[in-house]
C-alpha positions in Angstrom: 16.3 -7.1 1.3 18.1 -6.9 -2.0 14.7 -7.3 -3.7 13.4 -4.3 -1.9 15.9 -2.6 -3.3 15.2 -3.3 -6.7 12.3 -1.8 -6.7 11.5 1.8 -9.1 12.9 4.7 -6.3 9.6 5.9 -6.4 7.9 3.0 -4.8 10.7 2.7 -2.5 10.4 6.1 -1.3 6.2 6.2 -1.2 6.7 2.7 0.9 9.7 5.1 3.6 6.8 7.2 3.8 4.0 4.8 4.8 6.4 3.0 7.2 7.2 6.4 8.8 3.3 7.5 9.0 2.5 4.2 10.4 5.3 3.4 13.1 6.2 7.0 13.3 3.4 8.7 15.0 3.6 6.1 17.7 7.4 6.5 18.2 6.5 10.6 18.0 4.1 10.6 20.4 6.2 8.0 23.3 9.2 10.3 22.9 7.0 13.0 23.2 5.0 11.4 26.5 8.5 10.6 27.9 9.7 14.0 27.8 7.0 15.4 29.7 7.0 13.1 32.0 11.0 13.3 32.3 11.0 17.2 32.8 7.6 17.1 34.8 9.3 19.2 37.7 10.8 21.8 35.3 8.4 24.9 34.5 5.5 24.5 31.5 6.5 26.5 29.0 10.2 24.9 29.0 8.6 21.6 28.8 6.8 22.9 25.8 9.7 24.2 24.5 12.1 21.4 24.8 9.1 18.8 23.5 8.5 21.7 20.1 12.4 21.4 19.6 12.8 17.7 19.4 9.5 16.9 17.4 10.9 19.6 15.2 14.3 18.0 15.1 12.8 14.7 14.5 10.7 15.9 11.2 13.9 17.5 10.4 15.7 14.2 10.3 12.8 12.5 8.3 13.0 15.2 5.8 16.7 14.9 5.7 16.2 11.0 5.5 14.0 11.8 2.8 15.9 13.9 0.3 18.9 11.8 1.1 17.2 8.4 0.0 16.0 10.4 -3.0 19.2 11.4 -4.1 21.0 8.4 -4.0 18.1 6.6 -5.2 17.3 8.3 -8.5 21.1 8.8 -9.1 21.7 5.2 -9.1 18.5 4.9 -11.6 19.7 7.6 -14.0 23.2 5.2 -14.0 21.6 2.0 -14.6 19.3 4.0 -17.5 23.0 5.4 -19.2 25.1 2.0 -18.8 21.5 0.3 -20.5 21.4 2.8 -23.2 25.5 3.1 -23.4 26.0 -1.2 -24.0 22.7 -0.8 -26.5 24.8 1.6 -29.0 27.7 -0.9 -28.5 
């Protein structure tokens, strides 16, 4: 693990988003199944409804997964970069 993290943010963050793509359209599309077949009794449109809200909720969250891995990602680069060029001038 710690070498994964060692790699550029950008690479880290294209390889979130291929993991997500991958496992994520699966994991979508069960919760998604499970729903409807949870609130099968309930009327149509509700159901349709309650499934928009969560997928919405979940791309929401991967979004939000997203910009937070990108934040703390780039701001620990743009550290390493300043304490590099900061013990070079020493």
């Amino acid at each position: 693990m710690g070498r994964l993290l060692n790699l550029k943010p950008l690479v880290f963050l294209i390889l979130f988003n291929y993991v997500v793509i991958i496992f994520g359209s699966y994991i979508f599309y069960t919760i998604q199944v499970n729903l409807e077949r949870t609130l099968r009794t309930l009327p149509r449109l509700l159901v349709g409804f309650v499934q928009a809200v969560v997928g919405l909720l979940l791309i929401l969250l991967w979004i939000f997964v997203w910009l937070s891995m990108y934040k703390h990602l780039f701001t620990r680069e743009i550290r390493r970069d300043t304490e590099k060029q900061a013990s070079n001038q020493a």
